[in-house]
C-alpha positions as CSV (number, residue, x, y, z in Angstrom):
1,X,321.4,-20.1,44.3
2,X,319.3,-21.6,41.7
3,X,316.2,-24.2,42.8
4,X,317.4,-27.8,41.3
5,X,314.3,-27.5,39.6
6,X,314.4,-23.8,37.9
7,X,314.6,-24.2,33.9
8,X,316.9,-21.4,32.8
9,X,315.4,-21.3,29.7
10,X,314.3,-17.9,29.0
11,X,310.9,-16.8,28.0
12,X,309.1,-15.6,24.7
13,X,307.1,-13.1,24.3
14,X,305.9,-11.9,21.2
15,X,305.0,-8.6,22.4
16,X,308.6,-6.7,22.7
17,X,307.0,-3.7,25.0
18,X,308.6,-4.0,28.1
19,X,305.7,-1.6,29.8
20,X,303.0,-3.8,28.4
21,X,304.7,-7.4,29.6
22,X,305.2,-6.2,33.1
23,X,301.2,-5.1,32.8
24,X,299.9,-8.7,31.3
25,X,298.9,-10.5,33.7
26,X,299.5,-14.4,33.9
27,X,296.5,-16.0,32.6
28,X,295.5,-13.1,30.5
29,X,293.0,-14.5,27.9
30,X,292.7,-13.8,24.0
31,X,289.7,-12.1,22.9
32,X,288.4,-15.5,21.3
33,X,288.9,-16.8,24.6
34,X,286.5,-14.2,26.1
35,X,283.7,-14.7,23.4
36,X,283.8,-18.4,23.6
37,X,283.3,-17.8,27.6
38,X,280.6,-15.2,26.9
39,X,278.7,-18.0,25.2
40,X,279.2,-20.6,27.3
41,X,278.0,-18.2,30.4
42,X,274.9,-18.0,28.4
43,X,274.6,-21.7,27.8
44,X,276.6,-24.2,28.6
45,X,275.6,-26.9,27.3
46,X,275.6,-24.8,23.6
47,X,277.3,-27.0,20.8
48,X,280.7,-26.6,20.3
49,X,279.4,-26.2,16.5
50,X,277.0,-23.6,16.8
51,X,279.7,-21.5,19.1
52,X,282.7,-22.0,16.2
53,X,280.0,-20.8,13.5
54,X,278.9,-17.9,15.5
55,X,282.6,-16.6,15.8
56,X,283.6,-17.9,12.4
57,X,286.4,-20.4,13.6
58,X,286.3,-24.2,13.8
59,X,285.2,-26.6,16.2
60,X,288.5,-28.2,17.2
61,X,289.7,-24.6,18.0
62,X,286.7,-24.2,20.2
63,X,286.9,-27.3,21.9
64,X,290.7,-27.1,22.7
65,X,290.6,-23.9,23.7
66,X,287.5,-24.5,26.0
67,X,289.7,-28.0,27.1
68,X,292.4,-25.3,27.8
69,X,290.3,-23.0,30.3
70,X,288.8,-25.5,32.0
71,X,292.6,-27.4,32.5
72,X,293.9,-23.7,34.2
73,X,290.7,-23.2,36.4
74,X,289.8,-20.0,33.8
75,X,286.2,-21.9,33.0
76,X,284.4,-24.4,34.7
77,X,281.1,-26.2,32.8
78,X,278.7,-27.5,35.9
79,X,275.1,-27.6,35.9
80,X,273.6,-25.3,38.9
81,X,271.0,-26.1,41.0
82,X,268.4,-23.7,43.0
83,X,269.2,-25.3,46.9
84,X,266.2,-23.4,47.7
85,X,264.1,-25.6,45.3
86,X,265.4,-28.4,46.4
87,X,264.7,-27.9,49.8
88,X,267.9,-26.5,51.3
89,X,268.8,-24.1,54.0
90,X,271.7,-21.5,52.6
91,X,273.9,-19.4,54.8
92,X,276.7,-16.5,54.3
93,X,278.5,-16.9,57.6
94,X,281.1,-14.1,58.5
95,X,284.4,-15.3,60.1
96,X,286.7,-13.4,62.1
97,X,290.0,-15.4,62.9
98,X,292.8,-15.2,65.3
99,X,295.4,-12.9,64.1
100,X,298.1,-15.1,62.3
101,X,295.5,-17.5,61.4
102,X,293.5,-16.2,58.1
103,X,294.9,-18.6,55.3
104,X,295.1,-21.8,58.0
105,X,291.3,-20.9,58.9
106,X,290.8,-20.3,55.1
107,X,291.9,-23.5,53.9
108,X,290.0,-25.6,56.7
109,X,287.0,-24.1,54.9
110,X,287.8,-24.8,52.2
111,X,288.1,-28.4,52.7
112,X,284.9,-28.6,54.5
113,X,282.0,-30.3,52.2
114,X,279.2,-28.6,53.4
115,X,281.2,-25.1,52.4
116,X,280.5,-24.3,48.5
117,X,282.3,-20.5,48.8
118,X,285.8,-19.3,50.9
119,X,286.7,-16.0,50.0
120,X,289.4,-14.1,52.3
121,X,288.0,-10.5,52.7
122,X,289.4,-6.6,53.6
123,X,287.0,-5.6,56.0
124,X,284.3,-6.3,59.1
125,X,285.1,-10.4,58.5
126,X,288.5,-11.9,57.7
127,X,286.5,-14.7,55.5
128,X,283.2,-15.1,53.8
129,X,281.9,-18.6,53.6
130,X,278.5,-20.0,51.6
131,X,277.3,-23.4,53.1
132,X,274.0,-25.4,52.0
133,X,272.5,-27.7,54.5
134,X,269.4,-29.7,54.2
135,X,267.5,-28.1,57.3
136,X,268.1,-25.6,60.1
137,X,269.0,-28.9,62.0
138,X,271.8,-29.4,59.6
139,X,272.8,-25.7,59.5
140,X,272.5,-25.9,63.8
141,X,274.8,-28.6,63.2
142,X,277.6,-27.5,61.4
143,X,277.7,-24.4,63.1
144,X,278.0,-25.9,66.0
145,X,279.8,-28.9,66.0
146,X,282.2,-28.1,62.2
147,X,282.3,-24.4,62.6
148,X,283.1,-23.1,65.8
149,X,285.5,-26.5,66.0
150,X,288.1,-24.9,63.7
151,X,291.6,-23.8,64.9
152,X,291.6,-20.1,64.7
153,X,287.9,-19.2,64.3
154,X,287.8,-16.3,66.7
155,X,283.7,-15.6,66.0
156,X,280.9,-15.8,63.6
157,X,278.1,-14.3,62.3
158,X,275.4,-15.9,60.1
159,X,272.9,-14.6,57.7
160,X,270.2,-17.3,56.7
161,X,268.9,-16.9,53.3
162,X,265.1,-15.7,53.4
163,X,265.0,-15.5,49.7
164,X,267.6,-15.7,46.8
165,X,267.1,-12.5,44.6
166,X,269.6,-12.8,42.1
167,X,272.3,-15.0,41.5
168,X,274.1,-15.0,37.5
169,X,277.0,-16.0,36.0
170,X,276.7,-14.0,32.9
171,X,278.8,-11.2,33.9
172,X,281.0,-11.7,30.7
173,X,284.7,-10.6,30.4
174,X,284.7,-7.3,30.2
């Protein structure tokens, strides 16, 4: 039986090889797409202009398809500060959960402020978290009265961060 809100309207596709379509994947991006990320990676706050000049396009296409990636979560534009600078305690914590619990536990993460990273892992944790708190007090404190307080956490491990090597987000498109 068909959901009341499935469209039978069938899809187009302008590429007619069946092998290829089942290959694309969903939110496969056009190689303008890409280069207009690969800029932006290196500067976001680049004009719009000097972007559509280096790839020989126009503005408008630059800014709507920059409008598009940021609308489907491709591309996000923020401006990132160094915690450490700012006098901030950072921790990757390591989370193993109950069994039956990952995406629950996930989630609750997730929707935790003080959490800036959830990412579900194959491995010696079931989830990877990156939290910033303003002291050890503040890391002390979410550990043990946020943390350790969720449904399903089974244990932790924490690694406080002695010194931030390297962090990018110019690792292009490939």
């Amino acid at each position: 039986m068909l959901d009341s809100n499935a469209m039978s309207v069938p899809l187009r596709d302008s590429n007619p090889d069946e092998a290829a379509r089942r290959n694309r994947r969903p939110d496969e991006l056009s190689s303008l797409d890409k280069r207009i990320i690969e800029h932006l990676q290196q500067d976001g706050r680049r004009p719009f202009t000097q972007i559509a000049a280096a790839l020989g396009v126009s503005e408008a296409a630059v800014r709507a398809r920059t409008n598009r990636l940021v609308d489907r979560g491709i591309l996000q534009i923020v401006g990132v500060a160094d915690p450490d600078k700012l006098g901030f305690q950072q921790a990757l914590i390591g989370i193993r959960c109950e069994p039956g619990r990952l995406l629950e536990v996930a989630e609750a993460l997730a929707s935790m402020p003080e959490v800036d990273y959830v990412v579900v892992t194959a491995g010696r944790f079931d989830v990877l978290i990156e939290t910033v708190a303003e002291d050890n007090e503040g890391l002390l404190h979410f550990l043990a009265e946020r943390l350790q307080r969720i449904d399903g956490v089974r244990d932790t491990e924490t690694f406080s961060y002695l010194r931030l090597v390297k962090q990018t987000y110019q690792f292009g498109t490939r």
